[in-house]
C-alpha positions in Angstrom: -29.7 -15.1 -4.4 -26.1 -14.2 -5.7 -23.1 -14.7 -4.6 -20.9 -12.5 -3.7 -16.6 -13.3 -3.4 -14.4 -11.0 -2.5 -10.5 -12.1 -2.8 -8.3 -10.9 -0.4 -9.4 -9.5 3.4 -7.0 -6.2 3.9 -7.4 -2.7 4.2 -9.9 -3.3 0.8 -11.2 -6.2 1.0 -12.5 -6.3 4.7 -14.5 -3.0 3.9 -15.6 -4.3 0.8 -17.0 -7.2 2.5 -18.9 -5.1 5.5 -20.1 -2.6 2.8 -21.6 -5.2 0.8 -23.6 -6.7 3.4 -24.9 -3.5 4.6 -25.6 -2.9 1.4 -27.3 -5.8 0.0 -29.2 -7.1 2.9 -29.2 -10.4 4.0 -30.5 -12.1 1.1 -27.3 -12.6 -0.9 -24.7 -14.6 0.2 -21.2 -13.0 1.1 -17.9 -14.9 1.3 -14.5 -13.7 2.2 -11.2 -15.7 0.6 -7.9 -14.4 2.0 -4.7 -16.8 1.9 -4.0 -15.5 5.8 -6.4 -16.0 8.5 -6.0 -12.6 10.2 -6.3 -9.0 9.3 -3.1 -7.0 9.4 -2.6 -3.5 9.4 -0.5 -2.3 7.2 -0.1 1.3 7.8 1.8 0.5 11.1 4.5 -2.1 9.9 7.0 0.7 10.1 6.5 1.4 13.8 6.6 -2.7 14.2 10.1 -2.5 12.5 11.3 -0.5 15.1 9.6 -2.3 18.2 6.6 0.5 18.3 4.4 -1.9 18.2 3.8 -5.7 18.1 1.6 -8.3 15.7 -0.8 -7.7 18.6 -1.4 -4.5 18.1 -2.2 -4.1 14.9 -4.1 -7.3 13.7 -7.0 -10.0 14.9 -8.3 -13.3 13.7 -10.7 -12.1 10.9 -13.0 -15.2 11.1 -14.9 -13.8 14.4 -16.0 -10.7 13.0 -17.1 -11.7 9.7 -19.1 -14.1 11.4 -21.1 -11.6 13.1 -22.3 -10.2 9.8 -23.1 -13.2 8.0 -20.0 -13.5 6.0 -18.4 -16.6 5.0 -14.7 -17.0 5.5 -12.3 -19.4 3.9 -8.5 -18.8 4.6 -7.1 -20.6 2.0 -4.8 -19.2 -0.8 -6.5 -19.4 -4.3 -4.7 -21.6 -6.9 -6.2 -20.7 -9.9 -9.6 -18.0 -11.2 -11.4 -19.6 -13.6 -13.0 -16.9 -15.1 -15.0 -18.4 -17.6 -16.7 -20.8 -15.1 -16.8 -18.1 -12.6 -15.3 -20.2 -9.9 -12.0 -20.3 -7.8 -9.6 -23.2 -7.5 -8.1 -23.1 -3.7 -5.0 -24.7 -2.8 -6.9 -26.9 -0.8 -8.3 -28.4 -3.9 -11.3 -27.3 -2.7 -13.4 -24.8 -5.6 -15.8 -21.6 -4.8 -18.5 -20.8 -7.4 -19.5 -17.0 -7.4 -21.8 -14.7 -9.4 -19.6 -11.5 -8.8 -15.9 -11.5 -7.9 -13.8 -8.6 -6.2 -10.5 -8.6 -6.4 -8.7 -6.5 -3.4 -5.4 -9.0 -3.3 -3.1 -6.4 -3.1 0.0 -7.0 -5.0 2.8 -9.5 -5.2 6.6 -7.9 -4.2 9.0 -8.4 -6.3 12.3 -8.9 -4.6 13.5 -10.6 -7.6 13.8 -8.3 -10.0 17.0 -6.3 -8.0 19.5 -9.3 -7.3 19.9 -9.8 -3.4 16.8 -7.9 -2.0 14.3 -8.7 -0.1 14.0 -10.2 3.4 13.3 -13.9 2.5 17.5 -14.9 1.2 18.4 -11.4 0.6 20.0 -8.3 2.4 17.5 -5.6 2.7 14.2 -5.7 5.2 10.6 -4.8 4.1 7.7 -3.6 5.8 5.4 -4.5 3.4 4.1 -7.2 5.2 3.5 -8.0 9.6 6.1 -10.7 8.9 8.7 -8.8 7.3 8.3 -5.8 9.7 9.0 -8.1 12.6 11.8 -9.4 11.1 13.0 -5.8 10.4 13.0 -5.1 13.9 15.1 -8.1 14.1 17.6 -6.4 12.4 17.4 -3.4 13.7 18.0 -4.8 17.1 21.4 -6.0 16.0 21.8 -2.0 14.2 21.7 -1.2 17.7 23.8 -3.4 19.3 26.4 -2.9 16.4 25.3 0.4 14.8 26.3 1.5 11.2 25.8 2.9 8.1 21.7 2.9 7.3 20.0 2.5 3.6 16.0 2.9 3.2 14.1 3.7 0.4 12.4 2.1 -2.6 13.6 0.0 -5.9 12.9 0.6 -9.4 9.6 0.4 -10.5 8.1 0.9 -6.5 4.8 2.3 -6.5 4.5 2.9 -2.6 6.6 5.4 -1.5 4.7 7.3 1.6 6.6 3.9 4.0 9.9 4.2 2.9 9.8 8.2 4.0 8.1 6.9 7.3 10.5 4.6 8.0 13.5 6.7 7.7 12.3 9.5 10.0 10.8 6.8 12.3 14.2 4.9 12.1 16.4 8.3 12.8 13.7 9.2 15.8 14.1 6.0 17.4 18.4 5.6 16.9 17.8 9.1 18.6 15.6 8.2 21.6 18.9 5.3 22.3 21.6 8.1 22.5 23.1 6.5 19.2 21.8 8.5 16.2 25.4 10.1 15.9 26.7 6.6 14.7 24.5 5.9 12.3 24.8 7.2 8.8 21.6 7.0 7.1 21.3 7.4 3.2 17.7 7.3 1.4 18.2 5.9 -1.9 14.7 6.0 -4.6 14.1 5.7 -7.9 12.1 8.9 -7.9 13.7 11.8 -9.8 13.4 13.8 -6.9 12.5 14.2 -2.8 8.8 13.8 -2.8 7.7 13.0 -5.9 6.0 9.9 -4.3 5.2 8.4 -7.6 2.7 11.5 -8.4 4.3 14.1 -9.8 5.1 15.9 -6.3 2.3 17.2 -4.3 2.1 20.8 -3.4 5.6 21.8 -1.6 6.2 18.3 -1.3 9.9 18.5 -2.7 10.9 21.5 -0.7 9.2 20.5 2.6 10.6 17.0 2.5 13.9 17.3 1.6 14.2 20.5 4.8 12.8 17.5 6.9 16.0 15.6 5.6 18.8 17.7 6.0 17.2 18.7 9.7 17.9 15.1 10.2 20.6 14.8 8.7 19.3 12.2 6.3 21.7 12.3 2.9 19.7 11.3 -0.7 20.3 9.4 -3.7 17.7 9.8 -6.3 17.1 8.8 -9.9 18.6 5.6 -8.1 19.0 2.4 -10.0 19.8 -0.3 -7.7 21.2 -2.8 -9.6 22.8 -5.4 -6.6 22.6 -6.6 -2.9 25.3 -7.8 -1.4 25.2 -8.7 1.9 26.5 -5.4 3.4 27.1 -3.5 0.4 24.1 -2.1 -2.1 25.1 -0.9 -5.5 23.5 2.0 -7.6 23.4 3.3 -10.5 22.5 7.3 -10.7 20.8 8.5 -13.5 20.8 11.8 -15.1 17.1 13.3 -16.5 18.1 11.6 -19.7 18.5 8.2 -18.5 22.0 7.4 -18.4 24.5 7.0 -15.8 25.8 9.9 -13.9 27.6 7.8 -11.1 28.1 4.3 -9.5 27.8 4.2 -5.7 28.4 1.2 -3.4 27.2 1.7 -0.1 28.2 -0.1 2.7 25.4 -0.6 5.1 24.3 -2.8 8.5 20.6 -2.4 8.0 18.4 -1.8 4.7 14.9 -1.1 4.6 14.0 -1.1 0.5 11.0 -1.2 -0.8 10.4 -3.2 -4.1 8.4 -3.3 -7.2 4.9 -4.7 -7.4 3.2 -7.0 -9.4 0.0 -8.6 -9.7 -0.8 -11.6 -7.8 -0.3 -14.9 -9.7 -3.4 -16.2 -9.9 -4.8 -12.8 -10.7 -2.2 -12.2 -13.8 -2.6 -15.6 -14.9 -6.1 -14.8 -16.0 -6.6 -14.6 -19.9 -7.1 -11.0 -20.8 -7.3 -9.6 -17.7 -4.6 -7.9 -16.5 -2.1 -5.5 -18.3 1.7 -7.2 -18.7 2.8 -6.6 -14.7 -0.5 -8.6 -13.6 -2.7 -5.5 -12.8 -6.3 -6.0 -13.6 -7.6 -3.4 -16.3 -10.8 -2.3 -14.8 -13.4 0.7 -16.7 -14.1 3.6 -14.7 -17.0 1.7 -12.6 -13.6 -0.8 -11.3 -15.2 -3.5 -13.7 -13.5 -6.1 -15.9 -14.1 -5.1 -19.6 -13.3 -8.6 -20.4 -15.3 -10.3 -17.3 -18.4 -7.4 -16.5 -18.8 -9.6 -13.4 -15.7 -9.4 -12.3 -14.3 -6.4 -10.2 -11.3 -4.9 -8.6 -9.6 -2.3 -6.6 -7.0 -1.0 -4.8 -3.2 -1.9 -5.1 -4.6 -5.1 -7.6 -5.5 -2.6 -10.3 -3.7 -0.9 -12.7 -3.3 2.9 -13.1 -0.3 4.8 -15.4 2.4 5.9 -14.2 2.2 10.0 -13.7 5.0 10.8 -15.5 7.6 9.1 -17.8 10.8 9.1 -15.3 14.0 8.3 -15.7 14.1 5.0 -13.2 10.7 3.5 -13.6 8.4 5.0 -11.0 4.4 3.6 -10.5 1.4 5.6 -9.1 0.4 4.6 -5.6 -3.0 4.0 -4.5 -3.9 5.3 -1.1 -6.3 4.4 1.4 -9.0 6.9 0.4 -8.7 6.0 -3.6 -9.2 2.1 -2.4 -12.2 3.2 -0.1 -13.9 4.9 -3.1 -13.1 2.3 -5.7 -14.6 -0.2 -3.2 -17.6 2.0 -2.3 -18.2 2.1 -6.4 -18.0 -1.5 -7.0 -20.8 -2.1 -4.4 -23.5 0.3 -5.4 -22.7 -1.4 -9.2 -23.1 -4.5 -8.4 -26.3 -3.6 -6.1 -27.9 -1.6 -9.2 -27.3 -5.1 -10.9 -29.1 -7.1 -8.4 -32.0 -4.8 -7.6 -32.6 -4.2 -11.7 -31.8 -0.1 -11.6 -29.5 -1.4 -14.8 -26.0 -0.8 -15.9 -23.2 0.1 -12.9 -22.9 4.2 -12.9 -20.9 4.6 -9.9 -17.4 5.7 -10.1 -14.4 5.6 -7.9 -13.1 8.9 -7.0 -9.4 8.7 -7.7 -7.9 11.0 -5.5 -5.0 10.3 -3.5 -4.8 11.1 0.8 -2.0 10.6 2.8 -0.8 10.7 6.5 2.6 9.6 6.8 4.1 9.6 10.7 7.7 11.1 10.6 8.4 9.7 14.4 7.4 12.3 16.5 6.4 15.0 14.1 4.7 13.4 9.9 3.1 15.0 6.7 0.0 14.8 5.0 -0.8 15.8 1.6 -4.1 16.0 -0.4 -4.1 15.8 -4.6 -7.3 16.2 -5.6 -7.5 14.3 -8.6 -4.1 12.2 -8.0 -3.8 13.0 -11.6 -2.8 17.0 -12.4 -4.0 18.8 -13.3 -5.6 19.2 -9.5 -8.4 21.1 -7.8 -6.6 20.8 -4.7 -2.5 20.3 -4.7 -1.5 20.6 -0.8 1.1 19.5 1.2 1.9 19.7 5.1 3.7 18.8 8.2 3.5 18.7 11.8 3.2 17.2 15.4 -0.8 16.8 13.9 -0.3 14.7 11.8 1.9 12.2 13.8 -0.9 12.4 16.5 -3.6 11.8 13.7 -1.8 8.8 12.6 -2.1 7.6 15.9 -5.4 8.1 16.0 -6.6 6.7 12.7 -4.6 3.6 13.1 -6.8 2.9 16.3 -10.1 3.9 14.9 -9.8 1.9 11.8 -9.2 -1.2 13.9 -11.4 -0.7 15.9 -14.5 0.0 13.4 -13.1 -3.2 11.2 -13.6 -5.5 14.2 -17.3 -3.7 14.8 -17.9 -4.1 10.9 -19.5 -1.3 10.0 -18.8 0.2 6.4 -18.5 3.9 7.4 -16.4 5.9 5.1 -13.2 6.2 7.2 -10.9 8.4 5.0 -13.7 10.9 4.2 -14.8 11.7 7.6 -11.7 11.5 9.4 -8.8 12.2 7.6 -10.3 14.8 5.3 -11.7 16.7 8.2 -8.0 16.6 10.5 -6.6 17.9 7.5 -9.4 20.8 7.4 -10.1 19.9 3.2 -13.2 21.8 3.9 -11.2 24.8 4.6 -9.0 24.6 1.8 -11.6 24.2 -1.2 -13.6 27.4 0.5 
């Protein structure tokens, strides 16, 4: 009997966890280590940030439904991977012994790195996280009782830019549906070089169509932005030219901020001799496997994948629900040719990047197929679809993750709303 740990219970790891039982039986032994004690998510933080929805809503104590698969849970943080002894060191001082590790942590956010960011002693809000998106909302209760001038978008080095576009339409339709839009300046500031680049190059019409959905609401742009400083009310820039240096210095008064930051690996993943590259992303081979640890793998925001493109302001590659689904899906049928003796993994993630973004009331979806160009499919798109696909999707998800069943969720469902079948014909 093996055993199986999986680190980290999200939009990757919970999956990962269903797929693997369904996939190995009952005869190997499953656990599930996750530092929080619930499953969040994500996708939705921007309409918590706005009072949309609640923590309710979108998550549930994980626990109960991995018990109903046979799945160990232990929601403690990890300390320390000892990757030599194959074991974890919790914060509990408690250790876990495995034969095959996953790593699905997602990433740590680096607030840091831009002086007076973040939500935790800073000036900007996050969604990141359930907890920073309901102390956004905080905020953005006192925008409305004393509205002003509005800042959202994404640091240097952000990798995930899909919310930050969210949560400025979302923020402008909801201002709108109080009758106090008209008093609230709102500037979107990003280290992309341009509107919709999105850390992969563009997609299709993605620059065009994006930045027509801006000036319809009348959201103004900073891009090639360096943010250098927060200061509690004022955020200072530096904009670059396509050679790198400074074109202009803003500071920009604002009553609410919505940034996004960097990413990093997770400490206890970086801190792991020889595997990760310098930010603390875990170098995996194309069958997400360690070449360092063969028995350890990884997926999702946790790994690491190039840049693009060489930008300016650094700019990262984002991973999107239906690349994490795949890498996940590879790393199981590896490790179950392993077990059953069919020999060396041979299953390989397929890295192509998915998107539904809500805009409010209307959103955007795009397809590049690979997420590196050149593609096979390049597409972009928006619509009252896709906000009412969004909708949709957030439900279903939840609902199949609390049924635990390991059906591929982006493939059937996004891929047919937006008609991929149609397109590659």
């Amino acid at each position: 009997m093996a055993h199986i740990v999986i680190l980290g219970a999200g939009i990757g790891g919970l999956p990962a966890a269903y797929e693997t039982r369904q996939e190995l039986g009952d005869e190997h032994k499953i656990t599930v280590v996750s530092a929080e004690p619930y499953f969040q998510f994500v996708p939705s933080n921007p309409w918590v940030a706005v009072g949309w929805r609640n923590r309710d809503d979108i998550t549930f104590p994980i626990e109960p439904y991995l018990k109903r698969k046979n799945i160990d849970f232990i929601a403690q943080a990890v300390e320390r991977i000892d990757a030599k002894g194959n074991r974890l060191e919790l914060a509990d001082g408690e250790t876990v012994e495995y034969d095959y590790l996953i790593i699905t942590t997602g990433a740590k956010l680096m607030f840091d790195e831009v002086e007076g960011s973040g939500p935790h002693g800073g000036h900007t809000q996050s969604v990141c996280t359930i907890d920073h998106a309901e102390q956004a909302y905080d905020d953005f209760k006192k925008l409305v009782e004393n509205p002003g001038p509005v800042i959202v978008g994404a640091m240097p080095g952000a990798s995930c830019y899909g919310p930050a576009y969210e949560y400025v339409f979302i923020l402008d339709s909801a201002l709108r549906k109080k009758k106090i839009r008209h008093k609230v300046p709102i500037t979107y500031v990003t280290a992309e070089p341009y509107i919709g680049h999105l850390g992969l190059g563009g997609v299709g019409d993605s620059k065009g169509m994006l930045e027509s959905e801006m000036r319809a609401h009348d959201i103004k742009w900073i891009t090639n932005a360096k943010t250098t400083r927060v200061d509690e009310g004022v955020m200072h820039v530096e904009e670059l030219d396509d050679n790198g240096e400074v074109k202009q210095k803003h500071e920009l008064p604002f009553h609410h901020s919505m940034m996004l930051p960097a990413f990093k690996g997770v400490d206890c993943v970086a801190e792991v001799e020889d595997l990760c590259n310098p930010r603390g992303f875990v170098k995996v081979d194309d069958y997400q496997r360690s070449p360092t640890y063969p028995n350890i793998f990884a997926a999702g925001v946790a790994i690491a994948i190039p840049p693009i493109d060489k930008t300016p302001v650094p700019t990262g590659a984002p991973k999107t629900g239906y690349m994490i689904e795949s890498m996940v899906t590879a790393i199981v049928h590896n490790i179950h040719a392993e077990l059953s003796g069919e020999g060396e993994p041979n299953s390989k993630g397929t890295w192509q990047a998915i998107c539904l973004a809500d805009f409010g009331d209307r959103g955007a979806a795009f397809i590049a197929l690979p997420q590196i160009p050149p593609r096979n499919v390049n597409w972009f798109a928006a619509g009252k679809w896709v906000h009412l696909a969004k909708i949709a999707f957030e439900k279903y998800f939840i609902r199949k993750m609390k049924k635990g069943t390991s059906e591929p969720l982006y493939e059937k469902y996004i891929m047919r709303a937006i008609g991929l079948n149609r397109l590659e014909k």
